[in-house]
CHARMM internal coordinates of N, CA and C (Angstrom, degrees):
IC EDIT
DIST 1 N 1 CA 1.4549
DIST 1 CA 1 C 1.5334
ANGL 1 N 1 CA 1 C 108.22
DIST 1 C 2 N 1.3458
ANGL 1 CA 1 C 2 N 114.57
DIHE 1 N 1 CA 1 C 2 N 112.92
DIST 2 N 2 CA 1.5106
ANGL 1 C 2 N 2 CA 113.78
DIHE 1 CA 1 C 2 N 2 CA 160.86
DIST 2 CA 2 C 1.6016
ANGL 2 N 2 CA 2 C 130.64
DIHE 1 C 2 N 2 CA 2 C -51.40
DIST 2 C 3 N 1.2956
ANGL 2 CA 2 C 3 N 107.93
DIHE 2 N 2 CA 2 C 3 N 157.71
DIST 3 N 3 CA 1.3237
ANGL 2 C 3 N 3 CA 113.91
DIHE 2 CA 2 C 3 N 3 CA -178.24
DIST 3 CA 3 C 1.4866
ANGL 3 N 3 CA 3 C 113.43
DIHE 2 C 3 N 3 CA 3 C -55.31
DIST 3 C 4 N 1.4999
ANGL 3 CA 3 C 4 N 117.39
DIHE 3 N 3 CA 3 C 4 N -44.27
DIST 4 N 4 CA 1.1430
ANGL 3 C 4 N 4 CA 141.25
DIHE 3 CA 3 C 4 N 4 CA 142.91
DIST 4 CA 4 C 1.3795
ANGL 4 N 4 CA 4 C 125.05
DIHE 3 C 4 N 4 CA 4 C 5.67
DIST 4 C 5 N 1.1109
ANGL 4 CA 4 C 5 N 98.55
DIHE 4 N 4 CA 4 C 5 N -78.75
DIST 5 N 5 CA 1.7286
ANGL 4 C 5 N 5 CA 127.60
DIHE 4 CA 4 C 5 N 5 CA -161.93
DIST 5 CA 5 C 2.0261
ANGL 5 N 5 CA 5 C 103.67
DIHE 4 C 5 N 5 CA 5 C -105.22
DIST 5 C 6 N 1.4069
ANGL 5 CA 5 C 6 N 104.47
DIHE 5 N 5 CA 5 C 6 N 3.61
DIST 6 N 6 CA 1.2672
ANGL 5 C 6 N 6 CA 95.85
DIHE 5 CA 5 C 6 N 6 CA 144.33
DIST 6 CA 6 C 1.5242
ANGL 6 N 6 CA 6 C 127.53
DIHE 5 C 6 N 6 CA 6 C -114.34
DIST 6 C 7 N 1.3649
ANGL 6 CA 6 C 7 N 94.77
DIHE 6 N 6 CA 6 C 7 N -22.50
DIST 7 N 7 CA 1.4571
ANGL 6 C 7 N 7 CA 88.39
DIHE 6 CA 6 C 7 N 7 CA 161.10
DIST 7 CA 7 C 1.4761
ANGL 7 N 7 CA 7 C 130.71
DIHE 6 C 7 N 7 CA 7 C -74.19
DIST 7 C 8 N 0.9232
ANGL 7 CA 7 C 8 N 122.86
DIHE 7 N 7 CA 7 C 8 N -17.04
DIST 8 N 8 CA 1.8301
ANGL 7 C 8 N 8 CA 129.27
DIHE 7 CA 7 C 8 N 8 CA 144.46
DIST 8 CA 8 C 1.8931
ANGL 8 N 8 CA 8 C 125.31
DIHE 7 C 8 N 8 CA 8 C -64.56
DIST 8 C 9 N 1.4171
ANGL 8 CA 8 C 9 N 99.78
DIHE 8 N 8 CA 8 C 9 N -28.39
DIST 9 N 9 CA 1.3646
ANGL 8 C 9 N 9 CA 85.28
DIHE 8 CA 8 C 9 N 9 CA 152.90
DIST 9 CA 9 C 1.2124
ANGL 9 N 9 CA 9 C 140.84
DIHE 8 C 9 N 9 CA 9 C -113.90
DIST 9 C 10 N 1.6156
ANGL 9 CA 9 C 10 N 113.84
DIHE 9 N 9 CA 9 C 10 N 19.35
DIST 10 N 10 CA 1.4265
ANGL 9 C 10 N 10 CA 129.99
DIHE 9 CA 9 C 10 N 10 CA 140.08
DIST 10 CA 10 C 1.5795
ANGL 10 N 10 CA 10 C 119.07
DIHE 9 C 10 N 10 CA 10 C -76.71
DIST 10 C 11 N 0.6525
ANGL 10 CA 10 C 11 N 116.73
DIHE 10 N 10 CA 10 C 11 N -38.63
DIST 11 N 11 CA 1.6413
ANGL 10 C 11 N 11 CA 120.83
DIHE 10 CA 10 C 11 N 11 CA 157.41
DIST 11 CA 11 C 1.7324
ANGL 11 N 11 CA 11 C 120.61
DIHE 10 C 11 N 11 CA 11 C -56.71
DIST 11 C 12 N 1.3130
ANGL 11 CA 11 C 12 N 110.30
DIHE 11 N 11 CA 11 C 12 N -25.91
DIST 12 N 12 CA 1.4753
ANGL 11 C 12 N 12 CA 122.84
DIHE 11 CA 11 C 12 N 12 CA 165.09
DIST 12 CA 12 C 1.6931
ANGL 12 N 12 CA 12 C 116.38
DIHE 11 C 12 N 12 CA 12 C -59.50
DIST 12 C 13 N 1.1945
ANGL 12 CA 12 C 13 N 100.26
DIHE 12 N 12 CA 12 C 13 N -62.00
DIST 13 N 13 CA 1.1377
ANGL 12 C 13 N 13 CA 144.09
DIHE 12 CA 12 C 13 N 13 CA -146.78
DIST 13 CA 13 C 1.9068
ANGL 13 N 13 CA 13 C 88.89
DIHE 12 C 13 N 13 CA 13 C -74.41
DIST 13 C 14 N 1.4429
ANGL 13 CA 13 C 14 N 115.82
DIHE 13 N 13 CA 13 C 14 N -63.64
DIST 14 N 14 CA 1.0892
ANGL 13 C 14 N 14 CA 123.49
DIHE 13 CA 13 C 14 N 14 CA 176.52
DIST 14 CA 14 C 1.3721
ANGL 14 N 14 CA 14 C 116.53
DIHE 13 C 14 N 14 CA 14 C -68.74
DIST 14 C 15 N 1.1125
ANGL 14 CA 14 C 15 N 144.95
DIHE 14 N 14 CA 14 C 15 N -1.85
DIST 15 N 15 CA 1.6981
ANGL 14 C 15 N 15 CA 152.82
DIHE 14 CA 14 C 15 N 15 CA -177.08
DIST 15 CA 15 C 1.3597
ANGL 15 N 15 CA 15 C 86.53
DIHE 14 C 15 N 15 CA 15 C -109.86
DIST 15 C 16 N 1.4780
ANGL 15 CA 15 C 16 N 157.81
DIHE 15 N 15 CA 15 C 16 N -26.22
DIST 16 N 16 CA 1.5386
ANGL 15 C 16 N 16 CA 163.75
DIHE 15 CA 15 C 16 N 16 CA -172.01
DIST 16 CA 16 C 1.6018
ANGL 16 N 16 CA 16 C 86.45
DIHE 15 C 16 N 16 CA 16 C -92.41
DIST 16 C 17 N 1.4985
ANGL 16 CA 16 C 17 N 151.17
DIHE 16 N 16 CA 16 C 17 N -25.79
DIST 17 N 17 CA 1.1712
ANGL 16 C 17 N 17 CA 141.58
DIHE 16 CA 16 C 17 N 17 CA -143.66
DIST 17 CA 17 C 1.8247
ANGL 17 N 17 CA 17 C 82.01
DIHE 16 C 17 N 17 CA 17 C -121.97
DIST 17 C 18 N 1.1051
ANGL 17 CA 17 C 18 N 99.14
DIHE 17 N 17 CA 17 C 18 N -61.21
DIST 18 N 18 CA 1.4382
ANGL 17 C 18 N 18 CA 97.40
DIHE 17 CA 17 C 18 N 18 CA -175.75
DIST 18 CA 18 C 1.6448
ANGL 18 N 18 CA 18 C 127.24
DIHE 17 C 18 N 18 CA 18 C -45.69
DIST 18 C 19 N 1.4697
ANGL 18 CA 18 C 19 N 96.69
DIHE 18 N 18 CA 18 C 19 N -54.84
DIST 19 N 19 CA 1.5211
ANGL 18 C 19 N 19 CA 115.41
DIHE 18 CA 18 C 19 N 19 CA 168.60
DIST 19 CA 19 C 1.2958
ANGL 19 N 19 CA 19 C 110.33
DIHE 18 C 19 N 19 CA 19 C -35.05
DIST 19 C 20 N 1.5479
ANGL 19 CA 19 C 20 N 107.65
DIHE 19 N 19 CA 19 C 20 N -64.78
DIST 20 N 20 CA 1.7836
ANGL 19 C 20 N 20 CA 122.83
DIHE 19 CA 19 C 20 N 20 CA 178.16
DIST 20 CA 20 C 1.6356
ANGL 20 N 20 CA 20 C 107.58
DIHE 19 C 20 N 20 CA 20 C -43.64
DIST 20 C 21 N 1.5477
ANGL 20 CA 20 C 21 N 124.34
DIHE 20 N 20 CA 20 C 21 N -52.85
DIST 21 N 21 CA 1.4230
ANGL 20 C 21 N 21 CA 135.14
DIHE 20 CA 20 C 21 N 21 CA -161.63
DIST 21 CA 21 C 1.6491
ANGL 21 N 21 CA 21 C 93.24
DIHE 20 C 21 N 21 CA 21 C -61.86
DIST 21 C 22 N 1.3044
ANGL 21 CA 21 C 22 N 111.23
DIHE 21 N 21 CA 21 C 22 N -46.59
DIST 22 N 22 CA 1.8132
ANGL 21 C 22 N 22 CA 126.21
DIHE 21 CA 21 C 22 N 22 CA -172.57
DIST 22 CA 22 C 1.2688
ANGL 22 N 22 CA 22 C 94.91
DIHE 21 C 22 N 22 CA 22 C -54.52
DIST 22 C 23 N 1.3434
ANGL 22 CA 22 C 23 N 118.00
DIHE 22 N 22 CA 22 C 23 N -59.73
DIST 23 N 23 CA 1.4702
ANGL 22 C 23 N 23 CA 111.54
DIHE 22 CA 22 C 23 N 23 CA -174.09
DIST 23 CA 23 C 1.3265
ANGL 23 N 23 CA 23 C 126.37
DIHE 22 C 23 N 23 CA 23 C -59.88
DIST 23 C 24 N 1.5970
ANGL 23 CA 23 C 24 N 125.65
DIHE 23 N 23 CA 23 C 24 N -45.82
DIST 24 N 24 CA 1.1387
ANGL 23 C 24 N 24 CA 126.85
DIHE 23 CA 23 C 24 N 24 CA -162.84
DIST 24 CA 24 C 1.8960
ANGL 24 N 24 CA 24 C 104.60
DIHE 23 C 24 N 24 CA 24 C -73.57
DIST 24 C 25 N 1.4956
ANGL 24 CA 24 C 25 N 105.28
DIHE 24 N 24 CA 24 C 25 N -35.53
DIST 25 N 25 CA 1.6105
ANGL 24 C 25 N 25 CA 128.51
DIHE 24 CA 24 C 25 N 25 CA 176.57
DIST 25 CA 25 C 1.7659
ANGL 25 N 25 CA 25 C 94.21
DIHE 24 C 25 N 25 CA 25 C -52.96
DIST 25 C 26 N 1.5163
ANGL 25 CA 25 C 26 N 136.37
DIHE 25 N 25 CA 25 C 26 N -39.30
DIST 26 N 26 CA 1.4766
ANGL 25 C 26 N 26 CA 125.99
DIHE 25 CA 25 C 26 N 26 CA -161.91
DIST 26 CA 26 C 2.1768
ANGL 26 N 26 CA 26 C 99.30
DIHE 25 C 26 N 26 CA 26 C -108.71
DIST 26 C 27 N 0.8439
ANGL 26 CA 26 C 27 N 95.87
DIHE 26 N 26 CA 26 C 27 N -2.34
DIST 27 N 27 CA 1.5253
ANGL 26 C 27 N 27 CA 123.19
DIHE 26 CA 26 C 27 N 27 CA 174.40
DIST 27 CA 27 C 1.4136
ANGL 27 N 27 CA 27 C 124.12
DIHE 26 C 27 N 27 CA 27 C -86.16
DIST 27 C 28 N 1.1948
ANGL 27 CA 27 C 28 N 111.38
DIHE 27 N 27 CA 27 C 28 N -35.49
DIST 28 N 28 CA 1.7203
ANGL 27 C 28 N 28 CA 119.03
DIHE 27 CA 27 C 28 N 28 CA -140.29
DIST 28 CA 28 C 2.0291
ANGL 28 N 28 CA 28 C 82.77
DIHE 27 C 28 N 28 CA 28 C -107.62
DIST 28 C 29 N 1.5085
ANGL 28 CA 28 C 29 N 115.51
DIHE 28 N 28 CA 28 C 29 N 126.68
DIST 29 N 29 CA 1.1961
ANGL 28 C 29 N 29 CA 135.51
DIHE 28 CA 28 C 29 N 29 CA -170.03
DIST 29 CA 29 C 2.0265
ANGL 29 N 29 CA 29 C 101.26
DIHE 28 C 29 N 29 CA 29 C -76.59
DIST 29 C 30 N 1.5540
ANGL 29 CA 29 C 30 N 103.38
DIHE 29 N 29 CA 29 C 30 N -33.08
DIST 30 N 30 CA 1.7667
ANGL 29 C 30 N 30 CA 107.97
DIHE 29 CA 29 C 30 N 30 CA -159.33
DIST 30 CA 30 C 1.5024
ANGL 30 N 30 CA 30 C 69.50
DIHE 29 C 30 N 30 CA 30 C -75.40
DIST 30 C 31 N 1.3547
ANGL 30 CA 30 C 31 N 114.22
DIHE 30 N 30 CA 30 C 31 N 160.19
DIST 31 N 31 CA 1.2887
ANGL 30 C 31 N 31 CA 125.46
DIHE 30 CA 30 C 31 N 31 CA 129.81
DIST 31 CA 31 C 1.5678
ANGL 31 N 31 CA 31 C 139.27
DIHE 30 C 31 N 31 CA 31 C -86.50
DIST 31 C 32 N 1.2202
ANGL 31 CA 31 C 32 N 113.53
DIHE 31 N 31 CA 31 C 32 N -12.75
DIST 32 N 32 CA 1.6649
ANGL 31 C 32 N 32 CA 125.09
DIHE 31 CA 31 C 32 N 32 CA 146.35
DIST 32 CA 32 C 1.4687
ANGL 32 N 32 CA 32 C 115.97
DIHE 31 C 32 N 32 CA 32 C -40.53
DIST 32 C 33 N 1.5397
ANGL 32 CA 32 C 33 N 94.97
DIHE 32 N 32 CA 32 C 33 N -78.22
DIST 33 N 33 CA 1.6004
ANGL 32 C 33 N 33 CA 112.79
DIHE 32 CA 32 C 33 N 33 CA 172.83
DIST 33 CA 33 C 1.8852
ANGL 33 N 33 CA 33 C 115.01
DIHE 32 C 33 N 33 CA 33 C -31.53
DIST 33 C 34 N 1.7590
ANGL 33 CA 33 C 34 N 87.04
DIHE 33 N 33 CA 33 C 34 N -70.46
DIST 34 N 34 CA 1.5919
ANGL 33 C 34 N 34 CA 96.08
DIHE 33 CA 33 C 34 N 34 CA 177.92
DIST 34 CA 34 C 2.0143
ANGL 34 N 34 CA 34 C 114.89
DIHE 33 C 34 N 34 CA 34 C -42.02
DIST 34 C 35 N 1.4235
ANGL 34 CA 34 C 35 N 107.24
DIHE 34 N 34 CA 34 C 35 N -50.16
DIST 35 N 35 CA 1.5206
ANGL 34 C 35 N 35 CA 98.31
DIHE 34 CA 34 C 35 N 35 CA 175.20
DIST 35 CA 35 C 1.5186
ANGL 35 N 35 CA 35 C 123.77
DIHE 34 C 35 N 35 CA 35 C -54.57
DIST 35 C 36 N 1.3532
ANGL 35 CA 35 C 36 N 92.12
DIHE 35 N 35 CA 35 C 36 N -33.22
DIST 36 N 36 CA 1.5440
ANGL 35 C 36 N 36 CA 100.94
DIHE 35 CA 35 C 36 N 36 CA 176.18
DIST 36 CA 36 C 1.6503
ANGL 36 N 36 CA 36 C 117.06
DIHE 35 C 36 N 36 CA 36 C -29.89
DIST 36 C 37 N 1.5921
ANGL 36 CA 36 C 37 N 83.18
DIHE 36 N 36 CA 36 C 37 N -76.00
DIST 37 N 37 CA 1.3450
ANGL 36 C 37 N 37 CA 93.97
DIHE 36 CA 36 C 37 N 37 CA 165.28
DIST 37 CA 37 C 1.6066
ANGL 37 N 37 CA 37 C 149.17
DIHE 36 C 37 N 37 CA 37 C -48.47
DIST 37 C 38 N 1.1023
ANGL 37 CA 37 C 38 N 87.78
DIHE 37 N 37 CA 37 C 38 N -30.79
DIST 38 N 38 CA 1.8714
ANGL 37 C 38 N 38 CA 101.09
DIHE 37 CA 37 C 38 N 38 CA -164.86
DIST 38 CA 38 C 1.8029
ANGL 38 N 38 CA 38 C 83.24
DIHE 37 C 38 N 38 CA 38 C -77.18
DIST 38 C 39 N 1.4983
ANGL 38 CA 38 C 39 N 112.45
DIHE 38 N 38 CA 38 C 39 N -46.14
DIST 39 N 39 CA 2.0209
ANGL 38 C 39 N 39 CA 107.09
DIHE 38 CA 38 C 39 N 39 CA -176.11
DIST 39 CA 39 C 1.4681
ANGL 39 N 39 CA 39 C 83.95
DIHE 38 C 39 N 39 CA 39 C -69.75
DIST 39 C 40 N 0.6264
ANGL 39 CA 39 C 40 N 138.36
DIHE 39 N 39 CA 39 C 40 N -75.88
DIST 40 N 40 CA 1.9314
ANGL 39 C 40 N 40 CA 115.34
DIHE 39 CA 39 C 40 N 40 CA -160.28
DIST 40 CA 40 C 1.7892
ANGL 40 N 40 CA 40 C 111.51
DIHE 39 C 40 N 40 CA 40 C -55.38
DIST 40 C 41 N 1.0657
ANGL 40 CA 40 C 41 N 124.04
DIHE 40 N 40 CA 40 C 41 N -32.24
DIST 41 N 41 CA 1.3360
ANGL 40 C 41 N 41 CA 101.64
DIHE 40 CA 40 C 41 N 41 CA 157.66
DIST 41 CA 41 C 1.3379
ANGL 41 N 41 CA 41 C 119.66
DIHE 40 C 41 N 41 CA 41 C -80.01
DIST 41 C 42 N 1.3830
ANGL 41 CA 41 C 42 N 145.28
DIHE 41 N 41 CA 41 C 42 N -16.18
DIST 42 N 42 CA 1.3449
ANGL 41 C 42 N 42 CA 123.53
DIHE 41 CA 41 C 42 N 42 CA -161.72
DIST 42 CA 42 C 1.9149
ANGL 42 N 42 CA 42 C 88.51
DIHE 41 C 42 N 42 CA 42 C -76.04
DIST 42 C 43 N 1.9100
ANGL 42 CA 42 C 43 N 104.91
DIHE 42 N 42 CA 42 C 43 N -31.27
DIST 43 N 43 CA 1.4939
ANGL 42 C 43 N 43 CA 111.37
DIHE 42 CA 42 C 43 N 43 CA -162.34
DIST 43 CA 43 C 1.7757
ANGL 43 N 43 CA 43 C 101.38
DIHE 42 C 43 N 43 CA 43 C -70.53
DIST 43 C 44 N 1.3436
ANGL 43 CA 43 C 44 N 131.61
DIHE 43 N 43 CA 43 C 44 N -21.80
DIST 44 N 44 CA 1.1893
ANGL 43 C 44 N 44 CA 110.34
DIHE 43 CA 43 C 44 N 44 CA 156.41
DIST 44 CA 44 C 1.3108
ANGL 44 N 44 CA 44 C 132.20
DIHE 43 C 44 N 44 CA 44 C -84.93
DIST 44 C 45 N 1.5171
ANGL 44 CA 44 C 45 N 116.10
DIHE 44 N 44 CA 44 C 45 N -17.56
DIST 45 N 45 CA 1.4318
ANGL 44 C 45 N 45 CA 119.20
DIHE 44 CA 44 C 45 N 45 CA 155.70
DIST 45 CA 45 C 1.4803
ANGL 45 N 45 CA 45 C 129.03
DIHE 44 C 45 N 45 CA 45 C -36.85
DIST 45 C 46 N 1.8545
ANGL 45 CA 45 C 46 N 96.72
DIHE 45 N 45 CA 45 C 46 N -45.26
DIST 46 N 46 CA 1.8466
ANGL 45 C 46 N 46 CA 84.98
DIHE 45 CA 45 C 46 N 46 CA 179.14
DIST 46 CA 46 C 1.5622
ANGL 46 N 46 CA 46 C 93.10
DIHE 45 C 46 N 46 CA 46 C -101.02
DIST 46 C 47 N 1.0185
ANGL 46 CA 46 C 47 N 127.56
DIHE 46 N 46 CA 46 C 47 N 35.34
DIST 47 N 47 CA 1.8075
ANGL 46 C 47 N 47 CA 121.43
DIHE 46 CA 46 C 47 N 47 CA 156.23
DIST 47 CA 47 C 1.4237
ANGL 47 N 47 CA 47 C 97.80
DIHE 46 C 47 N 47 CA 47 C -94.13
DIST 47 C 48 N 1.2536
ANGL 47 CA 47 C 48 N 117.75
DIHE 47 N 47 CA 47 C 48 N -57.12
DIST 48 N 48 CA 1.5842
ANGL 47 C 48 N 48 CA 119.56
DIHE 47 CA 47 C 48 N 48 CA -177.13
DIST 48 CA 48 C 1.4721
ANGL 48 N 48 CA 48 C 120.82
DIHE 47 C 48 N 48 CA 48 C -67.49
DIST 48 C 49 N 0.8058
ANGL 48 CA 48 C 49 N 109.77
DIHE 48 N 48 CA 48 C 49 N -11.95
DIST 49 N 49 CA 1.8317
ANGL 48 C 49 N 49 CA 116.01
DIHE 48 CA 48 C 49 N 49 CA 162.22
DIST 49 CA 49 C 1.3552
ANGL 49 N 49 CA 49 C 128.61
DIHE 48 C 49 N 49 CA 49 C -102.38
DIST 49 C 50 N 1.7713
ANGL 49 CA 49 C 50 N 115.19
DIHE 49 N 49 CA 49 C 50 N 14.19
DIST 50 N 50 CA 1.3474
ANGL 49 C 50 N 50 CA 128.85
DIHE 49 CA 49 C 50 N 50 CA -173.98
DIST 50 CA 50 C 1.3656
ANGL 50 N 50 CA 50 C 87.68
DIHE 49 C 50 N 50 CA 50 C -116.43
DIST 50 C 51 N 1.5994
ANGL 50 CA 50 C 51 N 125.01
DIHE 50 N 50 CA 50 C 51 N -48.98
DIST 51 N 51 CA 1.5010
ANGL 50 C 51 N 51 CA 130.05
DIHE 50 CA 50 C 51 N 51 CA 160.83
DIST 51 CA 51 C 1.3186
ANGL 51 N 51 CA 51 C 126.46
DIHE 50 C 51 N 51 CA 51 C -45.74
DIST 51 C 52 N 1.2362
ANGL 51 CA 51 C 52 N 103.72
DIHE 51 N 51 CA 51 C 52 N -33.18
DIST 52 N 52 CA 1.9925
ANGL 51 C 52 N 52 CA 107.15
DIHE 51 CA 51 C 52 N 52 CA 159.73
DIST 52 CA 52 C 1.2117
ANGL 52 N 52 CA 52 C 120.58
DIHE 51 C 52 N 52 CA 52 C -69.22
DIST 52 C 53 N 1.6169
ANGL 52 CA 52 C 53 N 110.60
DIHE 52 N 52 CA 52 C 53 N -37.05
DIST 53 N 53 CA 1.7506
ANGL 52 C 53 N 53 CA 99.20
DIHE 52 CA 52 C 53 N 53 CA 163.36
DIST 53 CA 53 C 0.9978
ANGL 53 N 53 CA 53 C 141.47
DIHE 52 C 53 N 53 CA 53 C -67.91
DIST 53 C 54 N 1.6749
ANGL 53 CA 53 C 54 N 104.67
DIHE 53 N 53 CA 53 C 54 N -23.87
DIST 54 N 54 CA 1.3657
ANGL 53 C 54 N 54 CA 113.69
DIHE 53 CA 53 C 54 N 54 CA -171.71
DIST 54 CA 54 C 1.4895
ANGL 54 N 54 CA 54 C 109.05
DIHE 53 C 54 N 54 CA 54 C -85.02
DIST 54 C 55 N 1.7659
ANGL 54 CA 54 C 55 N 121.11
DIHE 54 N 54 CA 54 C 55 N -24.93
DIST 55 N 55 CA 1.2174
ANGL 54 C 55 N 55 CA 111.75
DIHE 54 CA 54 C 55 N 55 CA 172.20
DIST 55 CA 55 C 1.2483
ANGL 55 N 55 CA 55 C 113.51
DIHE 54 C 55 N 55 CA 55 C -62.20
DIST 55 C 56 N 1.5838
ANGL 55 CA 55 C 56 N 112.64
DIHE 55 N 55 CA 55 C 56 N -27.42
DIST 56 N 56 CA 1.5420
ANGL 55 C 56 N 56 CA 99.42
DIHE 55 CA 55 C 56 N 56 CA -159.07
DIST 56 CA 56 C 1.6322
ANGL 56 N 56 CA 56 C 100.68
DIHE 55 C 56 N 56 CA 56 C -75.74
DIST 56 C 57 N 1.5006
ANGL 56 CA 56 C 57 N 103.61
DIHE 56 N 56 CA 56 C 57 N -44.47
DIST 57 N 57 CA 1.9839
ANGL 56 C 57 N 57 CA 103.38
DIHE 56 CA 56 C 57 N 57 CA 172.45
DIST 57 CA 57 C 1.6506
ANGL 57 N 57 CA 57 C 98.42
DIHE 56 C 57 N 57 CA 57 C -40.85
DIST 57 C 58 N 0.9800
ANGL 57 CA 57 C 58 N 116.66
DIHE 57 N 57 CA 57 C 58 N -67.34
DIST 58 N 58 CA 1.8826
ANGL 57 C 58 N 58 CA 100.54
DIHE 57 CA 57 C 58 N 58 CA -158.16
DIST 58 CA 58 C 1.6569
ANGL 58 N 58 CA 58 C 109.95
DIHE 57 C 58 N 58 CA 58 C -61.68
DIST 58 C 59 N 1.2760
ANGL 58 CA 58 C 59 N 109.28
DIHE 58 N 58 CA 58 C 59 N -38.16
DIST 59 N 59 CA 1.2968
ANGL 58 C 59 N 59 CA 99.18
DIHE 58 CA 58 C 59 N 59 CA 162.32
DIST 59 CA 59 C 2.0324
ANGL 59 N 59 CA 59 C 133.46
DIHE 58 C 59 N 59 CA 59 C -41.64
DIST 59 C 60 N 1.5075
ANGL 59 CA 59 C 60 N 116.23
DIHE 59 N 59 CA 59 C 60 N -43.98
DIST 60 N 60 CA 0.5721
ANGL 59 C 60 N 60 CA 151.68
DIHE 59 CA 59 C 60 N 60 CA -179.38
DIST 60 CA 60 C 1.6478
ANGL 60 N 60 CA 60 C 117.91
DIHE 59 C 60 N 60 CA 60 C -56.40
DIST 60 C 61 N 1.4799
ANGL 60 CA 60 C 61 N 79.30
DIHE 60 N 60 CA 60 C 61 N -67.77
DIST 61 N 61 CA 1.6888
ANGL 60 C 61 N 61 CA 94.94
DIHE 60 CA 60 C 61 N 61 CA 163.14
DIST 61 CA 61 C 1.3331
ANGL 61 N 61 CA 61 C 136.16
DIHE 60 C 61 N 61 CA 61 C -86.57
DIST 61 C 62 N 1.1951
ANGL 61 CA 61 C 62 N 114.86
DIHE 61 N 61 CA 61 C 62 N -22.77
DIST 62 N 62 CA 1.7316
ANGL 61 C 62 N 62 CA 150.68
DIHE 61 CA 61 C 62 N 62 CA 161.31
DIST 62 CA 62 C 1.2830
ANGL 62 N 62 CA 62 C 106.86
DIHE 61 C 62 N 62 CA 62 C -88.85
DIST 62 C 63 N 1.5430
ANGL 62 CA 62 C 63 N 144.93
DIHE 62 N 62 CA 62 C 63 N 69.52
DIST 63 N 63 CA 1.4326
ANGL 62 C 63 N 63 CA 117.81
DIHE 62 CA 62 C 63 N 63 CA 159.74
DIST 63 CA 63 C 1.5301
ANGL 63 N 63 CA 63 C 140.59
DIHE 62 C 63 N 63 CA 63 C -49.30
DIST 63 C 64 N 1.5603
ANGL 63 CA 63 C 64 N 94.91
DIHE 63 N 63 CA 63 C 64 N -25.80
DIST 64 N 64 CA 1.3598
ANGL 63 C 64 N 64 CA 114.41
DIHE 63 CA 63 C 64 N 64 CA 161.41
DIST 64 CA 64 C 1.5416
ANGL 64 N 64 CA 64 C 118.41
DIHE 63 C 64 N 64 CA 64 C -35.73
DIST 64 C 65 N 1.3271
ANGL 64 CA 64 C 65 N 120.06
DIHE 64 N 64 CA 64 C 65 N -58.05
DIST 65 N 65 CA 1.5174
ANGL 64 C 65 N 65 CA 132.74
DIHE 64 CA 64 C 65 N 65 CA 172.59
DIST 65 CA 65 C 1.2533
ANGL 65 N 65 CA 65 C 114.98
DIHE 64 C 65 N 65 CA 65 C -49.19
DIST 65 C 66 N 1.2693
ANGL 65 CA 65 C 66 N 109.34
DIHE 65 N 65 CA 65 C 66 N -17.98
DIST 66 N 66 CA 1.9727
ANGL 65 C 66 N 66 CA 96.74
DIHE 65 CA 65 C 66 N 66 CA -172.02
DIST 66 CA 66 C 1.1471
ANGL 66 N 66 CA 66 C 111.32
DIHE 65 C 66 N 66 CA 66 C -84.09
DIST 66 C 67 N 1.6051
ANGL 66 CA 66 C 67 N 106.10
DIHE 66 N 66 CA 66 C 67 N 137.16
DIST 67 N 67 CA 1.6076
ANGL 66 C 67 N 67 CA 116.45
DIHE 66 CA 66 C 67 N 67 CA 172.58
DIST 67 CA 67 C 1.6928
ANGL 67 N 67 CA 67 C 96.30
DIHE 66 C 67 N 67 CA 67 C 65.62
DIST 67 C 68 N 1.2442
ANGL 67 CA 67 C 68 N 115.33
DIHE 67 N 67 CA 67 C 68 N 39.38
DIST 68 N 68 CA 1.7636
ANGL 67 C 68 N 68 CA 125.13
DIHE 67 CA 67 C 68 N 68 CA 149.33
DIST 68 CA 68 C 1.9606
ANGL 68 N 68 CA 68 C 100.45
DIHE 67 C 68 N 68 CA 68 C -72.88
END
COOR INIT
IC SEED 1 N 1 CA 1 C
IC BUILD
């Protein structure tokens, strides 16, 4: 497995975590609880959108990586 193609499926992996956090945050009855959530998803939101840049740099610079 390339460097590549794991960093796309940590980036998978974390948009599946996030999604879940979104849900439980529009779900969740406490509102304690519910904030909980919504700061842990907004905090993987900007992890997963720093991981979109960086694929696109290695892509970029790595053609090898594209379409891993």
């Amino acid at each position: 497995m390339t460097v590549g193609s794991k960093v796309k499926q940590t980036l998978i992996t974390l948009k599946g975590a996030k999604s879940t956090l979104r849900l439980y945050s529009l779900q969740e009855q406490d509102k304690k609880a519910s904030a909980v959530y919504k700061e842990a998803f907004e905090a993987v939101d900007v992890i997963t959108n720093d991981l979109d840049k960086r694929i696109k740099f290695l892509e970029y610079e790595e053609p090898q990586y594209k379409g891993d």
